[in-house]
Structure formats: structure tokens, C-alpha cells
N, C-alpha and C positions, 0 to 999 in steps of 0.2 A: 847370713848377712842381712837381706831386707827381709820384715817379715810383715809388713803394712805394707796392702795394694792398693791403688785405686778402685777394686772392687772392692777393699773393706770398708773403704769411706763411706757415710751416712752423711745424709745433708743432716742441720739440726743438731749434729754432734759436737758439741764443747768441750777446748780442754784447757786447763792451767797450770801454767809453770813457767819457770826461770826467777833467778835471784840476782841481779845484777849490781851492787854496789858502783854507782856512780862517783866518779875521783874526782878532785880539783884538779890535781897531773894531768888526767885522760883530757877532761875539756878543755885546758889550755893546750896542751897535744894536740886536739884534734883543730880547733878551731884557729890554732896556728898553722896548720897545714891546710885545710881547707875552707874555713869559713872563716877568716880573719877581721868580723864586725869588734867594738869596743867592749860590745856588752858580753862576747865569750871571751875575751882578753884580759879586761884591769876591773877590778873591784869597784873600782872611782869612778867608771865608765858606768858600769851596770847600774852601780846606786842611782846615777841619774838616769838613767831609762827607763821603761816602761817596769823593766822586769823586777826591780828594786836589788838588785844580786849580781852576780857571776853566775848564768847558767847556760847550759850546753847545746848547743846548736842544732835544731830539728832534724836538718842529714843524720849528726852525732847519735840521735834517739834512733831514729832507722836503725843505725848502725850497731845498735848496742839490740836493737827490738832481734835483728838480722841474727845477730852472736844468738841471742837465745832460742829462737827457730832452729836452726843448724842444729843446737847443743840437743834440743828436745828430737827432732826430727832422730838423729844420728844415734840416740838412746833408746827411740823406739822402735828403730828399724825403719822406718817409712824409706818408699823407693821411689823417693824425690828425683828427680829428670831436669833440675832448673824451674825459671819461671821467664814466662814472657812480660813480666810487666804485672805494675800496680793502675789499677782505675782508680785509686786517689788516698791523700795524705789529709790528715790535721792535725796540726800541733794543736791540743788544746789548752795546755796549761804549760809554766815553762818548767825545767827539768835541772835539779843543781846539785853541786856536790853533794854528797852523804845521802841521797836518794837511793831506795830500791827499788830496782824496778822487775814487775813480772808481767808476764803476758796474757791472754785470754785470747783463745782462737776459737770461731764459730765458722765450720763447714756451711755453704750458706747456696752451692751451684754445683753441677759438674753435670759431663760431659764427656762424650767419646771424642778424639782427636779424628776430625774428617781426613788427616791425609798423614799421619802417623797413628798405624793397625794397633802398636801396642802400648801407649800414652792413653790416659785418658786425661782431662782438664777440670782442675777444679778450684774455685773461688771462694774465698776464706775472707772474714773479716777478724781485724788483730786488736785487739784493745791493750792499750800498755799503762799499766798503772804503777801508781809509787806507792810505798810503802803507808799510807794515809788510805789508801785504796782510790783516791783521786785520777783519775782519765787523764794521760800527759798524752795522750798521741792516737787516734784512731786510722787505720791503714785496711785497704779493700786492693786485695792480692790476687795472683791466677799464680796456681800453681800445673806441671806437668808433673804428673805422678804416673809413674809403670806399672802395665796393667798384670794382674798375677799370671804367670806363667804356665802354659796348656802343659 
């Protein structure tokens, strides 16, 4: 089952993957469910804003960043515990239909867990790029990863 420990992690160590195809469906989906602004709802909307588009809502990027984590984590084995929380989000560019997007993760901290023996903690920075290789989203994560087993 897991075959990545938190004792195999290396600060310094980078990896890359995921292939996400971003939908017109998915962003009016989501953005009707959760972030219901003009500019991820009507085409008419977006043209006059900022974005010049229809595109998808920064939670939505999370969300799709999140799918690919999971999808990679779960392929490699890694013995993911959850995560307590991101120290921070940027959208940097915006994100629209027909986009691909993939990820870039840099181990960048870690740590023994002071008051769970077999967790250690570690801090990863996520780069999400689209298919142009342009930076749509940079995200600074703590992850709990299990420590290999005695």
C-alpha cells in the first residue's frame, strides 16, 4: 500500500505532474455552486472584467491543484495523514476553459510531529501551471506524512 515515508522525503526534492483539462461545464459547475461572481458565470460578464473571459474561480484551481495531488500522492504510494492547513494562496494569472494544468511540488521543510510519535510534518510549495508553462496559482502547504514503520 504506502511505499513513501516521511523518512524518504528530502527537502530540495522536486517533482512534476498531473494533466488536468479544464472544462467550460466544470467552471460554470463549480462556480455556480460555490463562487457564483459574473465573471465565472456569463461570457458577457467576464468580457467586461478584468479577466477579458469566462474563467474559473481560484478555490476551483485549488480544487483541480487538490485532484492532482491526491491522483499523484495515491500513485506513488506516499503515506499522506491529511494536512493541517496551507500558509498561503496566489492566484497569479487567471485560469479558463481548455487550459492544462499541471503541477510542480518542491519539499521545501519538515519536521518530527512533537506530539504525534509516528507523523512527521512537511512543507511543500505547489506551482500550478497551464499548458503555456505560465504560473496560474502558487500555494505553500503542510502536509502530515507517516513515519515508516519499526
Amino acid at each position: 500500500m504506502f511505499k513513501i515515508f516521511y523518512d524518504d522525503l528530502v527537502i530540495g526534492q522536486k517533482e512534476a505532474f498531473g494533466a488536468y483539462k479544464v472544462t467550460r461545464e466544470e467552471v460554470l459547475d463549480f462556480a455556480s455552486k460555490y463562487d457564483p461572481q459574473p465573471f465565472h458565470l456569463s461570457d458577457e460578464a467576464a468580457k467586461k472584467s478584468v479577466f477579458g473571459a469566462l474563467c474559473a474561480s481560484g478555490w476551483h484551481t485549488c480544487a483541480m491543484m487538490m485532484r492532482m495531488m491526491v491522483d499523484h500522492m495515491t500513485k506513488q504510494g506516499v503515506a499522506g495523514m491529511g494536512s493541517p492547513g496551507l500558509d498561503g494562496i496566489e492566484w497569479r494569472r487567471p485560469v479558463f476553459p481548455g487550459d492544462i494544468l499541471s503541477v510542480e511540488s518542491e519539499t521545501t521543510a519538515k519536521r518530527e510531529s512533537a506530539s504525534r510519535p509516528n507523523i512527521g510534518l512537511v512543507k511543500s510549495t505547489y506551482t500550478v501551471k497551464n499548458q503555456k508553462g505560465e504560473t496560474v496559482m502558487i500555494t505553500r502547504g503542510n502536509a502530515m506524512i507517516a513515519k515508516r514503520p519499526s
